[in-house]
Steps between C-alpha positions, in 0.01 A plus 500: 500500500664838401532791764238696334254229483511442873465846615177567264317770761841621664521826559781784652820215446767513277681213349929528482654147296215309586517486838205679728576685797253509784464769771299398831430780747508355874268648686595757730309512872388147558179449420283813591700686191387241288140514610512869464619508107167311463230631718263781441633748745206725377243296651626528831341703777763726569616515142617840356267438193172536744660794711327653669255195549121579508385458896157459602413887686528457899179328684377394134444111400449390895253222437755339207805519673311315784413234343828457332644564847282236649564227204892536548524483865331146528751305676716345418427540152099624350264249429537544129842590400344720228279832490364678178426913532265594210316793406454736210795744342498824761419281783817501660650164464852603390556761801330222780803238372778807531343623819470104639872445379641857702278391821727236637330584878130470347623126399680386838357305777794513755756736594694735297798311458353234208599553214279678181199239442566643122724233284457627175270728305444517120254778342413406137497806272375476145713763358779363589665256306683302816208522731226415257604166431543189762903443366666669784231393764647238664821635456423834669337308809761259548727824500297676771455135688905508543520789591209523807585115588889452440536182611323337188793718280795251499225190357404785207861556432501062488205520241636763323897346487311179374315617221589839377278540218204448769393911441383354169321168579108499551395677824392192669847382489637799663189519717631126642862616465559873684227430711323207589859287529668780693218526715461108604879466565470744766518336914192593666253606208202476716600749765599757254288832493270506249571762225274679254557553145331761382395475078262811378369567157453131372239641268807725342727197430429458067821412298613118579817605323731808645699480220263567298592803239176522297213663648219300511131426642493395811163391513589139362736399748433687800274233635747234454797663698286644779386152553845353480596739778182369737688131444789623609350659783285208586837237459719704721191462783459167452860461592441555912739781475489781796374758177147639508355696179321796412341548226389842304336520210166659322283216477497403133305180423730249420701571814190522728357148343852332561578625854122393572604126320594218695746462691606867470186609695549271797857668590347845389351761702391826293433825538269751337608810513183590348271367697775624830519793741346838481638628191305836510640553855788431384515705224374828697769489679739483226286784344515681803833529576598538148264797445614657849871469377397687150345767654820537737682532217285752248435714835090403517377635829230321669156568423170577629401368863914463512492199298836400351441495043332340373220491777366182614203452228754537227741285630216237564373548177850411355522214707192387287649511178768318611308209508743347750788495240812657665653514153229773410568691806849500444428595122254811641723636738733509242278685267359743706895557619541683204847739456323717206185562609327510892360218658222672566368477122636160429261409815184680379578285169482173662204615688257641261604326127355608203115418485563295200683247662407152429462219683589133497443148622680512799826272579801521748677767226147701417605767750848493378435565138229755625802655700747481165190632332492828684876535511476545127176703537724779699717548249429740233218401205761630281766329571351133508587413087833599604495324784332191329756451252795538759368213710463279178820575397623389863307144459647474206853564616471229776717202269762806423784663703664151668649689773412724781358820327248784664210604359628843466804364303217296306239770393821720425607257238174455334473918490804485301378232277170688413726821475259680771664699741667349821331378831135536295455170576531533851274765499219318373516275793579744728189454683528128556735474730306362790496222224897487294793377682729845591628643217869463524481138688560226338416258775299209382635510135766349340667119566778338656865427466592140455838355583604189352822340572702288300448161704083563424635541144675162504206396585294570270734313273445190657854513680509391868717772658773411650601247207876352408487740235385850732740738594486824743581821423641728820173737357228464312305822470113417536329603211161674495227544281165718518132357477224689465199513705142401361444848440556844591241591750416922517193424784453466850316230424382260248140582551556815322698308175146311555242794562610710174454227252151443648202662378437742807876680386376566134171652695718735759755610238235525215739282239603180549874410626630374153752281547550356139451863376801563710710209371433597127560896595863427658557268225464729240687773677795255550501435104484860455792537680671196346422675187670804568816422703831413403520125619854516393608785786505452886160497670526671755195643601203305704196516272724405184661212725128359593387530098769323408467199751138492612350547150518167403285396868237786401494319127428168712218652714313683201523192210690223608731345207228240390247799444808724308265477139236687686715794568390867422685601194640790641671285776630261278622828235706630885633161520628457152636857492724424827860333431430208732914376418545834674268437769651148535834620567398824684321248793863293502621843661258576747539208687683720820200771562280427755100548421565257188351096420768508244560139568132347393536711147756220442332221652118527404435855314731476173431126498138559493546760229650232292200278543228851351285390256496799293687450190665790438570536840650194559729507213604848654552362842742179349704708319538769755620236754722313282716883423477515872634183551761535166616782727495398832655099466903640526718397716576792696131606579441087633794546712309764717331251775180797520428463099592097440220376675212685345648481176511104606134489549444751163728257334304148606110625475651625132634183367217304655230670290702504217518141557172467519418704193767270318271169607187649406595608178608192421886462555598148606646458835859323374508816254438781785856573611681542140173683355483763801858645352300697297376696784721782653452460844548117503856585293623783728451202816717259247710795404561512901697134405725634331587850675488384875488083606447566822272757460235289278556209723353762796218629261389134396533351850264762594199452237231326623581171266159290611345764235821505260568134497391469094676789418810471623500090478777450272719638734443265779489197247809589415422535126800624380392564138193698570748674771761609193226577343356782711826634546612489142168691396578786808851533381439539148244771577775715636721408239709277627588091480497219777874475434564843650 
């Protein structure tokens, strides 16, 4: 078998006289450094990500946290190892699990001196890309486990020395593994303390895959993985383990029918938030001390009868609207705390709406969308086109900027791109932002940085590590790359995304939220722009950087490449009037600015291009990549590590279609390899054979040869006629002989 052969989906090695050296990173810091490189940190409850942490308001919740209180402190251990907290978005789940998790005292049932009843926590967030998936779950516990109970650390550092790979095998191996092992080699299990772990927002875990690049639907699969995580939950109690578990989540159907399901319902106790405490006391006095603290601070004097603003009717009538939801509240008090204009108005707004206001069957979020409804009914009548179109162009800007970027930053881009003066974006929305995330945050958006070492690499090979044949460097620097999160998220929370593609937005604002309007619109400005620049020149500014990358996304959200015949004509005129060899090599260069998904161009968007089914478009796109390609396949451009790989992928998904093509039209499969020498781009990776050896053995040990196999079979049959062949055809096309 030759070396290439063998090392068919190799990537990042280089191969010296035939011989392959391997680099294997030891682990540095036993076995908690290890855990950390894979957990979720994020999820954690005294994470940076969630600083500051939403807390329920003093003297609020009291009949929840009393129950929870009195499940945990059944001794030894409660009656059923497992309690489920549901209730409707706004309720308060998310701030009862941080609140329970920072109120070790609330948990205890002996002196001060035990240690935190709190083992691990793990909040599920669906716009995050590591804590909306279950892949770092059990990783993340068993991190937080070691830590609060050290003594089961040295028998994770055994599991982990044993099986190294185990961060990628199936979480109920490292369920039994890094916890349920460690746990039942410790002396003296049953008089351990019991400890709580602490998992909220079930309902928010989507994406089965955190690697996942391509935004998708989560609808499909949701079910599936938040159900996978209630197994886990349900193995690790079966275990008779000192670990108790609480549960938050909204209660969706599936979830509520499986926790209800034998035998998760006989070690289940479950709590409805809904149906639990006084929620309007509790939300007066949130309301109270929230309105008292605005009029502090905007220098309201008390009124008549010395009663402190609002007065005790209005505050009681507030309390009413509330409905009970603390997320409304929160969202009022934040309206009516307005820096432009005085709280005053925004108050008489909320309490005497327009006559015209209509009403609808009600539901848990009825008085929240009647709350968003008013908070667009403050702002001017004027301004609510403008302000319609900037909040579709922000939905449809949520699979765009792949790292942490502000709105502000955001809307200023997309002013530029319309060519409309700066920060008029933000000014359409200026009045929502009881509603938008702050401006220049960019908290909650963005994705993670992974680290993968060269032993995980190994791995993936199918190499033990460790081998006859592995060797140490004194350093291996760790090597990082960036994935996006599911989206870029602008709102407080999702309710809104929700509420203004509903029916009752189009009704406040008077035009609907148009969110494929929006996709087309930026599409078209980005080909304008294409148009118009000189793709040969540094790009250096922001809105030309974002045409030039996050067209080809806007292309996928508006028509799709199977749908490319049913493209306007003027779009498809843009598209053949831009140098897309340009734009190929232009993206190559950007691949160092933040704000960029330069990457997926490569991997998905010029690939998908290929595949249009518009004639004339597709003939432009094949010979627009294959000058880019003509251009980009030297030597000294695939020596730079940053271009190699994408030109790698570029390379592969290029010769696979053409492959493909080939087949379909006919070709037979023993003729593919000396009949693709007609075609540039297959030449200049031959050409590669004759300029740099080592250099084409890196390029071909890198394609993806499952999908090449036909093409390039000859060479792995060792057919050394076809071989001379190929190479006596690319020779003679630069005018020279095999001899030379």
């Amino acid at each position: 078998m030759s070396i290439v052969s063998y090392f068919s989906k190799a990537k990042k090695f280089s191969i010296t006289n035939s011989s392959l050296n391997t680099y294997i990173t030891k682990s540095n810091g036993g076995a908690l450094q290890r855990l950390e490189q894979h957990a979720a940190s994020g999820a954690m409850s005294d994470s940076d990500e969630r600083y500051p942490p939403p807390l329920c308001h003093p003297g609020t919740r009291t009949v929840a946290f009393g129950r929870i209180r009195g499940w945990f402190r059944h001794c030894p251990r409660p009656e059923k190892g497992i309690m489920w907290v549901h209730g409707p978005a706004g309720y308060g789940k998310t701030t009862i699990a941080q609140t329970t998790s920072e109120n070790r005292d609330d948990l205890l049932t002996d002196g001060d001196d035990e240690p935190s009843p709190v083992g691990a926590t793990f909040f599920f967030w669906r716009s995050s890309l590591e804590r909306s998936s279950p892949a770092r779950f059990i990783v993340t516990l068993a991190y937080q486990l070691a830590v609060s109970i050290p003594e089961i650390l040295p028998f994770i550092e055994e599991a982990i020395d044993r099986d190294p790979i185990i961060f990628k095998k199936a979480l109920d191996i490292q369920l039994t593994r890094l916890i349920v092992e460690p746990f039942q080699r410790l002396d003296g299990l049953e008089e351990m303390p019991t400890r709580l772990i602490i998992i909220d927002g079930l309902d928010e875990c989507i994406n089965s895959d955190q690697e996942c690049l391509v935004p998708r639907q989560y609808a499909e699969e949701r079910e599936r993985v938040q159900i996978r995580v209630l197994d886990l939950v349900y193995t690790l109690n079966s275990k008779s383990l000192p670990l108790s578990f609480l549960i938050f989540s909204r209660p969706e159907p599936w979830i509520k029918a499986h926790i209800e399901s034998e035998p998760f319902k006989s070690v289940t106790e479950s709590l409805d938030l809904y149906e639990t405490d006084d929620h309007l006391a509790d939300a007066k006095k949130y309301l109270r001390t929230e309105l008292c603290r605005i009029a502090r601070s905007h220098g309201i004097g008390v009124g008549e009868e010395d009663e402190e603003w609002p007065g005790e009717a209005v505050l009681l009538s507030l309390v009413g609207n509330t409905g009970g939801s603390m997320l409304y509240a929160a969202t009022l008090t934040r309206h009516i705390d307005d820096p432009y204009e005085g709280p005053e108005r925004r108050l008489q707004d909320i309490l005497h709406p327009p006559s015209d206001r209509l009403t609808f069957p009600s539901s848990p979020t009825t008085s929240l969308y009647e709350l968003y409804k008013q908070i667009i009914r403050s702002c001017p009548l004027h301004s609510h086109p403008k302000m319609a179109q900037a909040l579709a162009d922000m939905l449809a800007l949520q699979f765009t900027f792949e790292v942490p970027i502000t709105t502000r930053t955001a809307l200023n881009i997309i002013d530029r791109l319309y060519g409309r003066g700066l920060g008029e974006g933000m000014r359409a929305v200026r009045g929502l932002h009881a509603v938008l995330r702050s401006p220049d945050s960019s908290r909650g958006c963005g994705g993670l940085w992974i680290n993968i070492n060269m032993s995980e690499f190994m791995q993936s090979l199918g190499k033990e590590p460790g081998g006859d044949d592995a060797s140490e460097p004194e350093a291996m620097p760790d090597d990082y790359f960036f994935l996006p999160n599911l989206y870029n998220d602008f709102f407080v929370h999702s309710s809104f995304r929700e509420f203004l593609q509903s029916p009752e937005a189009a009704v406040a604002l008077g035009c609907a939220v148009d969110v494929d309007a929006a996709n087309q619109r930026l599409l078209s400005k980005c080909l304008d722009l294409l148009s118009s620049i000189d793709l040969r020149g540094d790009i250096t500014e922001s809105h030309h950087s974002f045409a030039v990358v996050e067209w080809i996304s806007l292309w996928h959200a508006c028509h799709g490449p199977s749908r490319a015949a049913d493209l306007p004509p003027a779009t498809i005129s843009k598209l053949l009037s831009i140098d897309l060899t340009d734009w190929i090599v232009q993206v190559t260069k950007l691949h160092t600015p933040p704000g960029t998904n330069y990457y997926s161009v490569f991997t998905m968007g010029i690939p998908s291009l290929l595949r249009c089914s518009h004639p004339e478009l597709q003939e432009h796109v094949w010979s627009s990549v294959e000058r880019a390609l003509a251009r980009l396949l030297k030597p000294e451009l695939l020596r730079q590590p940053e271009l190699f790989d994408i030109l790698v992928e570029l390379t592969n998904k290029y010769l696979f279609l053409l492959q493909e093509n080939m087949l379909r039209d006919g070709c037979a499969e023993s003729r593919l390899f000396e009949e693709a020498v007609d075609n540039c781009v297959f030449r200049h990776v031959m050409q590669l054979l004759v300029d740099d050896m080592d250099l084409f053995k890196e390029l071909l040990s890198n394609l993806s040869f499952p999908e090449l196999c036909a093409l390039f079979k000859p060479m792995f049959d060792r057919d050394a006629a076809a071989f001379t062949n190929v190479l006596r055809r690319v020779l003679q096309l630069q005018g020279r002989s095999l001899d030379c």
